[in-house]
Residue frames relative to the residue before (quaternion, step in Angstrom):
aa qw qx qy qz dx dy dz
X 1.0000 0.0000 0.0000 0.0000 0.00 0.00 0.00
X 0.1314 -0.6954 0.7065 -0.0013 3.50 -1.10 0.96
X 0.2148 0.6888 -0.6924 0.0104 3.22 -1.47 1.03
X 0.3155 -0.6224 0.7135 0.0637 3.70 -1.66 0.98
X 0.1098 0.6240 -0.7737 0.0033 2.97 -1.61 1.32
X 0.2802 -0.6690 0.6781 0.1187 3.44 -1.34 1.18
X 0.1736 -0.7308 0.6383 -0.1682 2.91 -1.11 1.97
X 0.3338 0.7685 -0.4778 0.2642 3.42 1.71 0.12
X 0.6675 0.5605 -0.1788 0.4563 3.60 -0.72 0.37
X 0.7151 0.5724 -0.0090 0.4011 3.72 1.20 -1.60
X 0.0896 -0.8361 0.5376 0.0624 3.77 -0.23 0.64
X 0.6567 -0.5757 0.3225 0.3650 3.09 -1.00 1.00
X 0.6321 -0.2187 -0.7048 -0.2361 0.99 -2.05 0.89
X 0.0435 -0.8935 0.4256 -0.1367 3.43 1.17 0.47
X 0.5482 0.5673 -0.2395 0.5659 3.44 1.00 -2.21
X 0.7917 0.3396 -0.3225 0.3923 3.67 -0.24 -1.19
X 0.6376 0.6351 -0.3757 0.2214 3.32 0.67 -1.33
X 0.7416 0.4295 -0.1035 0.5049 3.36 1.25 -1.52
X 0.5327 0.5322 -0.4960 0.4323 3.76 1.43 0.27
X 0.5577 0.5859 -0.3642 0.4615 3.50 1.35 -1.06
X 0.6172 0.6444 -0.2769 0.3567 3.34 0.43 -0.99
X 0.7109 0.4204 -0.0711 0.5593 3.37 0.57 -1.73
X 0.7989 0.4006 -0.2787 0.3515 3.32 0.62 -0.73
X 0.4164 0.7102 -0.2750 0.4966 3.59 1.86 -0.72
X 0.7637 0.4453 -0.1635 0.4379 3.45 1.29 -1.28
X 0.4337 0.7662 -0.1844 0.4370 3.53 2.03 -0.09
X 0.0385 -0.7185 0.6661 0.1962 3.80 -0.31 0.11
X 0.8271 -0.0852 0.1760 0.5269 3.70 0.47 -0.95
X 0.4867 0.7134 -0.3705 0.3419 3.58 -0.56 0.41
X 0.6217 -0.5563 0.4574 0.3080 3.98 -1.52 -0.36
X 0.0084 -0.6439 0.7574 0.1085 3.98 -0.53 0.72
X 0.1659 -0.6182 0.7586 0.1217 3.14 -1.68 0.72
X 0.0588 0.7255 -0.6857 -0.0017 3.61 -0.54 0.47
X 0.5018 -0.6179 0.6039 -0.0399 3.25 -1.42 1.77
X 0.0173 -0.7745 0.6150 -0.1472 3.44 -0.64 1.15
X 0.0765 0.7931 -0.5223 -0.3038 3.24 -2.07 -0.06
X 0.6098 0.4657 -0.3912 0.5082 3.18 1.10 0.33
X 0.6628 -0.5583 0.4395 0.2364 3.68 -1.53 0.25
X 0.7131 0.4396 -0.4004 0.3713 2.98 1.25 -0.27
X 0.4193 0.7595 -0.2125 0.4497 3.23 1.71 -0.66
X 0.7208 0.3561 -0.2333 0.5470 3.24 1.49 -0.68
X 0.5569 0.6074 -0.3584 0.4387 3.58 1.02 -0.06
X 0.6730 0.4918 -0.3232 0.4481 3.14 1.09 -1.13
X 0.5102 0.6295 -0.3889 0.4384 3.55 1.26 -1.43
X 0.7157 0.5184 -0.3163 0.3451 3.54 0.37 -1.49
X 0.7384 0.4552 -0.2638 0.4218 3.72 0.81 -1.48
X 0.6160 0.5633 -0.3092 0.4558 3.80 1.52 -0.66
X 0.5822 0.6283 -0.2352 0.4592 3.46 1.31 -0.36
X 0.7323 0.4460 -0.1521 0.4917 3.25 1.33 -1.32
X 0.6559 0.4234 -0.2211 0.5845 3.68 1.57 -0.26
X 0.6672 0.2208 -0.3750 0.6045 3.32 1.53 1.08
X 0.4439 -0.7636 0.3323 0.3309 3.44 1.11 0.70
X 0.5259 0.6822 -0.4497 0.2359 3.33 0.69 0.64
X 0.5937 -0.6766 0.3066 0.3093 3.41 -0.71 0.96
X 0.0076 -0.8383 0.5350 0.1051 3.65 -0.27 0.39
X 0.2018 -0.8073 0.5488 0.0801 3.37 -1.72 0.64
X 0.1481 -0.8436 0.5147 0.0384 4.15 0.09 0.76
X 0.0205 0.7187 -0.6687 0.1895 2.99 -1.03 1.47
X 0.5353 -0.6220 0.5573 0.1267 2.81 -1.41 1.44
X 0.0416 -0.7816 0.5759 0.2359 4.05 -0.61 0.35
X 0.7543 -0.5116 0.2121 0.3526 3.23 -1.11 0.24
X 0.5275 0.7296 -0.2025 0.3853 3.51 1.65 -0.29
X 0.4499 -0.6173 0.4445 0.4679 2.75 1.62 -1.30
X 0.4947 0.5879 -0.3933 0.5050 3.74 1.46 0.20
X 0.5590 -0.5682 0.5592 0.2278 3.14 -1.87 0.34
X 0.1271 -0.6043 0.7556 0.2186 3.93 -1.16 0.43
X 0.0424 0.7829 -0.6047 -0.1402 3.41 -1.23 0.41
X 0.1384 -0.8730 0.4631 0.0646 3.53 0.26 1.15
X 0.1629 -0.7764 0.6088 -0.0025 3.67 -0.80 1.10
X 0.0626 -0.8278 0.5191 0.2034 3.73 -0.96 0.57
X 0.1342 0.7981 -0.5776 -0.1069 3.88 0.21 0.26
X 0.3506 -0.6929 0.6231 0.0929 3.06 -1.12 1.89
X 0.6894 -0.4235 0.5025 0.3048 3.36 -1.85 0.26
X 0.5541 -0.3956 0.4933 0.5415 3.85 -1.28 0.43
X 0.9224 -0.0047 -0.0357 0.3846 3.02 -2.15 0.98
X 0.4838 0.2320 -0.7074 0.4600 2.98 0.26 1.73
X 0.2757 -0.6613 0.6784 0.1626 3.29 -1.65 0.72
X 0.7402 -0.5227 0.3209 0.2755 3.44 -1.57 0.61
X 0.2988 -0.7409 0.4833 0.3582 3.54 -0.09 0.39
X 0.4554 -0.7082 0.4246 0.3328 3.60 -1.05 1.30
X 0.6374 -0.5194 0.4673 0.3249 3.28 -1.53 1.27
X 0.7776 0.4383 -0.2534 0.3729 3.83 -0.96 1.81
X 0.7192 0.2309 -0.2275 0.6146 3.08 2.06 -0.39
């Protein structure tokens, strides 16, 4: 499952508010959450790490933020960073 939420536009914590949200609604799968400001991505980054989900930040070509999130199923574990 893949879901995008565009938080472009949104000030914190908003960005988080609607990853929790989207992501609460997730069994397993990718949230992209759309951003534009850096800080928006920090938070994304620190809300990610306090649900152990890996996370990946890209810059788009606009000047926005991708903030990929992965939230695996019980008892899968993250796959170590290299394979």
């Amino acid at each position: 499952m893949s879901v995008q939420v565009d938080a472009i536009g949104d000030v914190c914590p908003l960005p988080v508010v609607k990853a929790k949200k989207a992501l609460s609604e997730m069994t397993e799968g990718v949230l992209e959450v759309l951003v534009d400001n850096e800080t928006s991505v920090h938070n994304l980054e620190k809300f990610a790490a306090t649900k152990k989900c890996p996370v990946e930040v890209s810059t788009c070509e606009d000047g926005t933020f991708s903030v990929k999130m992965t939230k695996l199923s019980l008892g899968k574990e993250a796959p170590e960073e290299g394979t």
